[in-house]
Structures are given as structure tokens and as C-alpha cells.
N, C-alpha and C positions, 0 to 999 in steps of 0.2 A: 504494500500500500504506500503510495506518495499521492502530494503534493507541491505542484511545481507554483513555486512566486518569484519572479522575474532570475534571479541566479542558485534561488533556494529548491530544497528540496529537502523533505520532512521525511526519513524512510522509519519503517521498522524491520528489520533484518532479521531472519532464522538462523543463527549460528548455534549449531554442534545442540540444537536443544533450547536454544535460550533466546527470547525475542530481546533483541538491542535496539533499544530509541534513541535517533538523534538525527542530525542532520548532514547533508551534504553541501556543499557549496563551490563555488571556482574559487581556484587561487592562482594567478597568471596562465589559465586556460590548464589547470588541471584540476580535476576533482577533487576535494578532500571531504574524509569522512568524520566527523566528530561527533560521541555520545554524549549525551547528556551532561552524564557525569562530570565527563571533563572539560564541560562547558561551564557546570557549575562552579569547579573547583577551579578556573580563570576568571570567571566571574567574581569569584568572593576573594580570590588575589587583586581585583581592582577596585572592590569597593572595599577594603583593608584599606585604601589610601597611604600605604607606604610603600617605599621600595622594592623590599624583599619580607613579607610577613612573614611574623616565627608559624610553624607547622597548628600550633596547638589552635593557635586562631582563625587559620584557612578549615583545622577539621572542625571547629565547633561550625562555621557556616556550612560546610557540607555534609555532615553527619554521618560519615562511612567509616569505619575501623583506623587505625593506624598501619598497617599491614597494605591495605587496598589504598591507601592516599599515597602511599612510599611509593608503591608500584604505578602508579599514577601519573603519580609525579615525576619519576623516573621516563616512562612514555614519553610524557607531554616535552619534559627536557631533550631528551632523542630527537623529538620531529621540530624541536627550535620555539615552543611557544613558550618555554620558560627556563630558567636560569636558579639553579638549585645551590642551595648552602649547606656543605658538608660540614659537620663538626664532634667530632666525638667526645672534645675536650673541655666546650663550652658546657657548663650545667646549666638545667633547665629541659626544658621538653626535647626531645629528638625523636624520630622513627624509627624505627627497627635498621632499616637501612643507611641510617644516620643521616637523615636528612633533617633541618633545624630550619629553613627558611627557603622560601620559594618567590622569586618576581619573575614578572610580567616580561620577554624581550617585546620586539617591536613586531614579529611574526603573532606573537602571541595577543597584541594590542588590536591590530586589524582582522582579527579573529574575531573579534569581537564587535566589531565598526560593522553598520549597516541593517541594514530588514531580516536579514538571515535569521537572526534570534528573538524579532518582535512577535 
């Protein structure tokens, strides 16, 4: 099932068993696929209003484990939407995978720009 508005498109996806919600859209005439999730978890890295927010307050706005935001977060740094802070030695919150803080790069910002997610 989709939904086509002007570069958007709303899919639900059958992977391996499990329906995935989120959207597709063009990025310099290529497709990209992003789920919800990690829609929300860019989203609440920008309404943080700081640079690089600590973990513990990107997961209170998204509400999914610490294990699943690591791994998430990890994704989302791979394909260039965000810029991770490793720190083992800093005390305070960190992820399993020692992640402590996450911001927004400029892939990541235009991600977010536009109707795709109204």
C-alpha cells in the first residue's frame, strides 16, 4: 500500500514477517527508505535544540530500549544522517554500545526539510 504526494511516498513493507512503516523519498534522484522510527529519533535530535544531545534524552522522546536506539543510531551514522559521540570514560548515561550523544549532520537536517513528513 502507498501513497504518492509530489516526491513522497508512505509505504508499509512485509519484511521477513514484520510490516515496516515509513516513508520513501528522493535524495539527488535516488530513492531513500526511512522508518518511522528513525524518523522519530532525528526528529527528537532536533527538537533537543542542541548540538549533539546526550542519549538519555533523544531515548526519553522516543521510547524504545537502549539496545535498539544504539543500533539505530549506529544505522543512521553509517548512511551520514548523524554524527555519534563515543565515550566510555565520560560518567553518566551511555548505550551498551557506548554511545553518549548523537547530532544532526546536514544529510541528516534535509531529511527532515519539506512535505515528506507532514
Amino acid at each position: 500500500m502507498y501513497t504518492v504526494v509530489d516526491t513522497k511516498i508512505d509505504i508499509d513493507i512485509l519484511l521477513a514477517g514484520i510490516i515496516i512503516k515509513g516513508t520513501c523519498y528522493l535524495e539527488d534522484n535516488e530513492a531513500i527508505f526511512m522508518d518511522t522510527t528513525d524518523y522519530k529519533i532525528l526528529k527528537a535530535i532536533l527538537d533537543l535544540k542542541v548540538p549533539a544531545p546526550k542519549v538519555d534524552r533523544i531515548q526519553a522522546r522516543v521510547n524504545i530500549g537502549p539496545e535498539e536506539l544504539g543500533a539505530r543510531l549506529g544505522g543512521l551514522e553509517m548512511e551520514g544522517y548523524v554524527k555519534i559521540e563515543n565515550d566510555r570514560d565520560t560518567q553518566g548515561i551511555s548505550l551498551p554500545n557506548s554511545i553518549c550523544a548523537a547530532g544532526l549532520t546536514n544529510r541528516g537536517r534535509r531529511a527532515l526539510e519539506g512535505e515528506r513528513w507532514q
